[in-house]
Phi, psi and omega in degrees: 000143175312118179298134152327287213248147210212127132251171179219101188090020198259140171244145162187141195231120169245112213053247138284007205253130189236076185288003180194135180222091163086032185269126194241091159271123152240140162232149194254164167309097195079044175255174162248121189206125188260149181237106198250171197173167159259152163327129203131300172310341181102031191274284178325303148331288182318303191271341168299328176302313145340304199264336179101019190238022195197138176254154167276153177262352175205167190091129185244141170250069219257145158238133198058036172086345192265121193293114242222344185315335190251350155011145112329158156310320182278310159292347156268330191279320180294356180266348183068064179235140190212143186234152163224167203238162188302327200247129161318132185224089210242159187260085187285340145322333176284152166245164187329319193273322174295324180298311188284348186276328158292254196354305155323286157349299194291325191244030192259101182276012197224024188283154191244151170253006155239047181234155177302168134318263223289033174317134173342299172303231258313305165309270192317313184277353159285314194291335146331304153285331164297342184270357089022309185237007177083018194226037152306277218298340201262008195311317190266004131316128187281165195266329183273029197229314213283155151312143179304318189272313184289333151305341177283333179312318207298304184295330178276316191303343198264325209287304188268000176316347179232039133086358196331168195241320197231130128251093153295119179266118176266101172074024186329338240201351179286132181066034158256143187278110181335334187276326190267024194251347169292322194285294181326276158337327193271340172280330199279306169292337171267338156273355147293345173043206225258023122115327229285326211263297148295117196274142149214129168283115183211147210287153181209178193229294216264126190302339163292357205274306184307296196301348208265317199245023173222131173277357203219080142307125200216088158326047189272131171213145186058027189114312177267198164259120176234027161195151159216140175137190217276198188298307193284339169268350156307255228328323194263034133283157185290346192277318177302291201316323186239004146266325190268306167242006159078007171304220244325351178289312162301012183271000000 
């Protein structure tokens, strides 16, 4: 069967800097999959080349077989690849309802200047997604008001409005407060609902986060892969323990 998503051979150089070497990744329709590294590592590369905002310098990135590497940002997204970024990119002037309602907008093929925004339909399927992610109670919140961890919801719910095949997440859980980040994840994973159809990838730091929510751990340091498979056997190679989380070092 066709992988979703293929890279095959992918390179990139910022000088003398080998931010990616030879990365050969398949992820299928409905994995879970984390991509962990120390800063650096090549995580965050790995998915701007994916999303179009970074070209590979060698290599094909292909979805559903088709090469997606020379892309626009905007036509990978319309191919149903969706991203949310570490820092929320979000309209703060705006509220929680508005946002979503521009999000819609964005992935709306058939949008018009002489059709409302704010249309029923439109309205009823943004406010569908904030009760989704739990992001009811906040619709009529300016966004520059809201809490960090609830922007970051706010920012993955615009992310999936369109229904994406692939949704990559950067960091979810940076700047969430220890107490909220599991309840977060557990909201994030649960408005995605079983999983079948949508794959998603996502950069993490914290290993609780990686064992409890990832079906797959895809190890990068210096550029490269130095692990793949399911969790508990990444985590325990020796290359994660002593580029990733430094048990060996501590031995």
């Amino acid at each position: 069967m066709t992988a979703l998503l293929q890279a095959r051979g992918v390179g990139k150089r910022f000088g003398a800097v080998v931010a990616a070497a030879d990365i050969d990744i398949a992820i299928s329709a409905g994995e879970r999959v984390a991509l962990i590294g120390s800063n650096g590592a090549g995580k965050t590369t790995f998915v701007n080349m994916i999303t179009g905002y970074l070209k590979p310098d060698v290599g094909r990135i292909e979805l559903d077989g088709h090469d997606i590497a020379a892309l626009h940002p905007r036509a990978i997204m319309r191919m149903g690849v969706a991203r949310s970024f570490q820092i929320p990119q979000l309209y703060g002037d705006l509220t929680a309802l508005e946002n979503m309602l521009v999000a819609n907008a964005c992935e709306d093929r058939h949008l018009s200047f002489w059709q409302a925004a704010r249309r029923p339909a439109a309205v009823d399927r943004a406010r569908s997604m904030l009760q989704r992610f739990s992001l009811a109670e906040h619709e009529s919140r300016r966004v520059s008001e809201l809490p960090g961890g609830v922007r970051k919801l706010l920012d993955i719910a615009m992310a999936l409005s369109g229904a994406p095949r692939l949704l990559l997440l950067d960091e979810p859980t940076s700047g969430v407060s220890a107490q909220e980040k599991f309840p977060m994840m557990d909201t994030i994973m649960g408005a995605l609902g079983d999983g079948q159809t949508t794959a998603v990838v996502f950069v993490e730091h914290d290993m609780d986060i990686v064992e409890r929510y990832a079906r797959r751990v895809i190890g990068f340091y210096s550029g490269r892969v130095i692990a793949d498979g399911a969790p508990a056997q990444a985590l325990a190679t020796d290359d994660v323990r002593r580029y990733v989380t430094g048990e060996l070092l501590q031995e």
